[in-house]
C-alpha positions in Angstrom: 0.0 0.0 0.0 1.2 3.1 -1.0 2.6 5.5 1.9 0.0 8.0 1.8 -2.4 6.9 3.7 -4.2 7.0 7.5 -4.1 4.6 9.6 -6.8 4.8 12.4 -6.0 4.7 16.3 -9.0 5.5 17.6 -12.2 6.0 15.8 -14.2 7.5 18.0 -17.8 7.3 19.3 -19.1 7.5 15.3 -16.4 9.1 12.7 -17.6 9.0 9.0 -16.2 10.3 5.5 -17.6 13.0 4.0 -17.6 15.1 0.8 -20.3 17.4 -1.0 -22.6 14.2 -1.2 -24.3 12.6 -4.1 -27.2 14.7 -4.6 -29.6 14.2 -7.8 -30.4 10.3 -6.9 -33.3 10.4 -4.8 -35.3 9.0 -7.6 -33.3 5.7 -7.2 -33.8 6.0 -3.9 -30.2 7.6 -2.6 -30.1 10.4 0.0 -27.5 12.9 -0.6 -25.7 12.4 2.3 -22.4 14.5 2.7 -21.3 16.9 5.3 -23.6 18.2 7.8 -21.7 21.3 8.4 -20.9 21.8 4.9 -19.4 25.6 5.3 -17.1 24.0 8.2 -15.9 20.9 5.8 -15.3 23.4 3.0 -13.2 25.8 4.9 -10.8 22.8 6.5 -10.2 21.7 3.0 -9.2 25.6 2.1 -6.8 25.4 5.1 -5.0 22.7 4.0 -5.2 23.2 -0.2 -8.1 20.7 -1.1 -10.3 21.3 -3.5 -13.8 22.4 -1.4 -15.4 18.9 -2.6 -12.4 17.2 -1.2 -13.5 14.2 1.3 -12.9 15.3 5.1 -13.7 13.5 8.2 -16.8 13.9 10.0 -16.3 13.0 13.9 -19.2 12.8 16.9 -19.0 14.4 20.4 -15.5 12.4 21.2 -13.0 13.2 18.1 -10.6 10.5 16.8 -7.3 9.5 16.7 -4.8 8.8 13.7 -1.7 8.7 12.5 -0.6 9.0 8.9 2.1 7.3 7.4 3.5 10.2 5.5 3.7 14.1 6.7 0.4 16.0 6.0 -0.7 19.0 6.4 -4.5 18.7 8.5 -6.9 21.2 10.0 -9.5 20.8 12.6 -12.5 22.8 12.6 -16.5 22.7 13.8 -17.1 21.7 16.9 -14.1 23.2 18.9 -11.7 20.5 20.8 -8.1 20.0 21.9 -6.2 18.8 19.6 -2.6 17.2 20.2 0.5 16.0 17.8 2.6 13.4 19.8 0.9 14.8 22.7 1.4 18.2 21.9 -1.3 20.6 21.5 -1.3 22.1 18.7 -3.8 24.5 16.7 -7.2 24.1 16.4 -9.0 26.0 13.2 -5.4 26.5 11.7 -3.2 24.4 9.5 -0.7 21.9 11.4 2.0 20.0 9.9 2.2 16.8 11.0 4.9 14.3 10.4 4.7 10.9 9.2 4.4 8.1 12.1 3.5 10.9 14.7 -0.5 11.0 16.2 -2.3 13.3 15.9 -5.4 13.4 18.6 -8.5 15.0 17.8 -10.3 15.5 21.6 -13.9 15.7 22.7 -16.2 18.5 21.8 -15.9 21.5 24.4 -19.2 22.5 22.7 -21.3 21.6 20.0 -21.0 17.7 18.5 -19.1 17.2 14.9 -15.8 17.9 14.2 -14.1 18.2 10.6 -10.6 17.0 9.9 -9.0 17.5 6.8 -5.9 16.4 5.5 -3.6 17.6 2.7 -4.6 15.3 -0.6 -8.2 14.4 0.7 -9.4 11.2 2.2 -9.7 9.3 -1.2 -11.8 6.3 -0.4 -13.1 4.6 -3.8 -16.3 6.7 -4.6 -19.1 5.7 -4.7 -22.3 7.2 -7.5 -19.5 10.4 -7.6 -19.5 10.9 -3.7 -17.6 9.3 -1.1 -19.2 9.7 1.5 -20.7 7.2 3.9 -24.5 7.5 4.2 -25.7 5.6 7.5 -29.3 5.0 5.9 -28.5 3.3 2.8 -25.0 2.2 3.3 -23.5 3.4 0.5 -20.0 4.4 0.7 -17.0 3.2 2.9 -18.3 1.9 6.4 -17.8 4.3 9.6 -14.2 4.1 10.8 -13.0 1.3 13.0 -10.0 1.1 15.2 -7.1 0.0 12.4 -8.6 0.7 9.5 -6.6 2.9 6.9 -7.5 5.2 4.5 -5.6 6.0 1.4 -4.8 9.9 0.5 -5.1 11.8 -2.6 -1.9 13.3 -4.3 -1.4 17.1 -3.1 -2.6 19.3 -5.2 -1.7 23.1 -3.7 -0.4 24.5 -0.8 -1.8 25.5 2.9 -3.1 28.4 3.6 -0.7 31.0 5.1 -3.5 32.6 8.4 -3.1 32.4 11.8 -7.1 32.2 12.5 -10.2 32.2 10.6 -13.6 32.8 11.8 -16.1 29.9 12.7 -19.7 30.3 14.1 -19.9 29.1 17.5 -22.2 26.1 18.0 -25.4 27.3 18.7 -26.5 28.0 22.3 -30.6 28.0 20.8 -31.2 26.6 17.1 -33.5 29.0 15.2 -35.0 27.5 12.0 -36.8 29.3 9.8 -39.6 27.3 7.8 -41.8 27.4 5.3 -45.1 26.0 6.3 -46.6 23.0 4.2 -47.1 21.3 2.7 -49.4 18.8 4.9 -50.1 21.6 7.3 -54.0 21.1 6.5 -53.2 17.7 8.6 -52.5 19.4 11.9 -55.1 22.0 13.8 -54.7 25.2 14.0 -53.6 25.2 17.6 -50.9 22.8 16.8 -49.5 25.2 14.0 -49.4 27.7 17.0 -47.7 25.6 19.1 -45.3 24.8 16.4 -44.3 28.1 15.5 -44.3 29.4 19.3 -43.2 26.9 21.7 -39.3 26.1 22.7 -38.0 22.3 21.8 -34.9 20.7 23.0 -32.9 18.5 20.6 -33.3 14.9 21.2 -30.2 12.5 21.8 -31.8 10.2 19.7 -30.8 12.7 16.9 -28.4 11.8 14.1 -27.4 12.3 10.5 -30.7 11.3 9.4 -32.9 13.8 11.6 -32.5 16.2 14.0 -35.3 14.6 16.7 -37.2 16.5 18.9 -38.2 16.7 22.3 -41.4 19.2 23.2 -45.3 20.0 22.9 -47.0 17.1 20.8 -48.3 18.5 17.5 -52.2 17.3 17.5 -53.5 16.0 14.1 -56.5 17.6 12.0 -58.0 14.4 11.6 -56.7 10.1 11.5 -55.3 8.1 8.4 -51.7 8.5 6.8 -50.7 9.5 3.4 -49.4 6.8 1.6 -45.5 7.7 1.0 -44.0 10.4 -0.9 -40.8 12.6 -1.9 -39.1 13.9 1.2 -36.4 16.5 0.8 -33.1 18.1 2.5 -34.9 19.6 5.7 -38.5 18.1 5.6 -40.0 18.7 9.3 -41.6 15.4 9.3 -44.0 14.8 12.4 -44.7 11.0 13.1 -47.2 9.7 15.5 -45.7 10.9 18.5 -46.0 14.6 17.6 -42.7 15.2 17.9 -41.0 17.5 14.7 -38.5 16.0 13.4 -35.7 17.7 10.5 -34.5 15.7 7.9 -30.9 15.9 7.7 -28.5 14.3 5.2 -28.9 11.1 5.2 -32.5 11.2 5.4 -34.8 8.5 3.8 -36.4 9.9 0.3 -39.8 8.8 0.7 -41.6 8.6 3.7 -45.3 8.7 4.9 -45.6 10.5 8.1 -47.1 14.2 7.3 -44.6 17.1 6.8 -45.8 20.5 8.9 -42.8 22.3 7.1 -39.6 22.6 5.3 -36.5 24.2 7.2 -34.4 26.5 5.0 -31.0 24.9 3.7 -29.1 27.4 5.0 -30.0 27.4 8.8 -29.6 23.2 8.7 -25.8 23.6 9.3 -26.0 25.0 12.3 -28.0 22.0 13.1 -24.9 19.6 12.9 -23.5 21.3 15.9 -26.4 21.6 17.8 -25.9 18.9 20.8 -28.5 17.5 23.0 -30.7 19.5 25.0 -30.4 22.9 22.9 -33.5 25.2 22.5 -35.1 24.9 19.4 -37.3 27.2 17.5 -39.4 27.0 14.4 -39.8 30.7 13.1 -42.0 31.3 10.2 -39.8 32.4 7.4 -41.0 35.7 5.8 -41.6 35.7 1.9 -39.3 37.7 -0.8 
């Protein structure tokens, strides 16, 4: 195997590759996958000379541990952590070198949940429909990380960026989403639409890259029956028998039958990746251009 590769110490509580996605398959019945905290997983790649497409690592609430077999160049970024070279700490949100053999340990979130490591080449997997990215739901794409497994790097295309610091959002202390209402909103009552748009949820720890779950006021239905299953898309507020919301993330299925009260804007779904459990959660009614 050639030298530039990643060999994994430690995987971590759930560590996944991750890229743009493969978006444009849902009619075969593919999520789209990729990044949840796409900005974050672009601007690692630009810290290190990747292309912004270039396949990053996407870790959970304790970080992972590796150790490449040639030096690299990686940056760490989204949910902020320690993070340590032989021991050492060394820069978070900043390009590190970091010499072949050595270890580099990505720590536990301080706040927020996902981490994003990038390394100079790109993780370069075999792809998979164009993406390689692992998609929990349909298991396309390489398998979460395991302790020993290695990864292969790309070739090296440009060099690091030459910054001292770059500016990242903090992980959100209350998640606001704005929605558009619909379109099964005629399925709830109108006080449930109230309570929808007014009350305070807490993210659930049963979230994950498939949907942010919801803890909170149970959203009463206009009448009894289901819809037989339809399209879902990127963000769906899908509410299933318990009345809980719950946002379709990534790796969200592409039909489904429960009733959708609303679709979350793309943009405020990011913030959603770092959003750990127990944060407030609001659904604001997004106003029309």
């Amino acid at each position: 195997m050639t030298d530039r590769a990643l060999a994994v110490v430690r995987a971590g509580a759930l560590t996944t590759v991750q890229d743009l996605g493969r978006p444009g398959y849902a009619h075969l019945g593919v999520p789209r996958s990729g990044a949840l905290d796409a900005p974050t997983a672009g601007l690692v790649n630009r810290l290190v000379g990747n292309p912004s497409g270039a396949a990053v690592l996407e870790t959970t609430l304790n970080g992972c541990a590796l150790r490449p077999r040639c030096p690299v160049t990686v940056a760490v970024g989204g949910a902020p952590c320690t993070v340590t070279v032989d021991g050492r700490p060394v820069a978070w949100g900043a390009p590190v070198q970091v010499p072949g053999g050595a270890l580099l340990d990505v720590g536990t979130a301080l706040t927020g949940v996902r981490a994003y490591v990038a390394v100079s080449g790109g993780v370069a997997v075999e792809p998979v429909l164009g993406s390689r990215s692992t998609d929990l739901l349909s298991g396309l794409g390489p398998p979460p990380l395991t302790d020993g497994a290695v990864l292969p790097l790309g070739q090296v295309i440009g060099g690091h960026a030459r910054v001292d610091v770059v500016p990242q959002p903090a992980p959100p202390a209350e998640l606001v989403l704005r929605v558009t209402v619909g379109p099964r909103d005629d399925w709830f009552t109108p006080a449930a639409l109230r309570t929808f748009t007014t009350s305070t949820y807490r993210v659930s720890s049963a979230s994950n890259r498939i949907g942010l779950r919801t803890e909170g006021p149970s959203l009463e239905r206009a009448f009894a029956g289901e819809l037989p299953s339809e399209g879902m898309v990127l963000g769906a507020v899908q509410v299933p028998p318990d009345g809980r919301p719950v946002v379709f993330l990534a790796d969200h299925p592409t039909t489904g039958g429960y009733p959708v009260i609303a679709v979350v804007r793309t943009a405020d779904l990011h913030a959603a990746a770092q959003a750990a459990p127990g944060t407030p959660v609001r659904f604001v009614r997004a106003h029309r251009r």
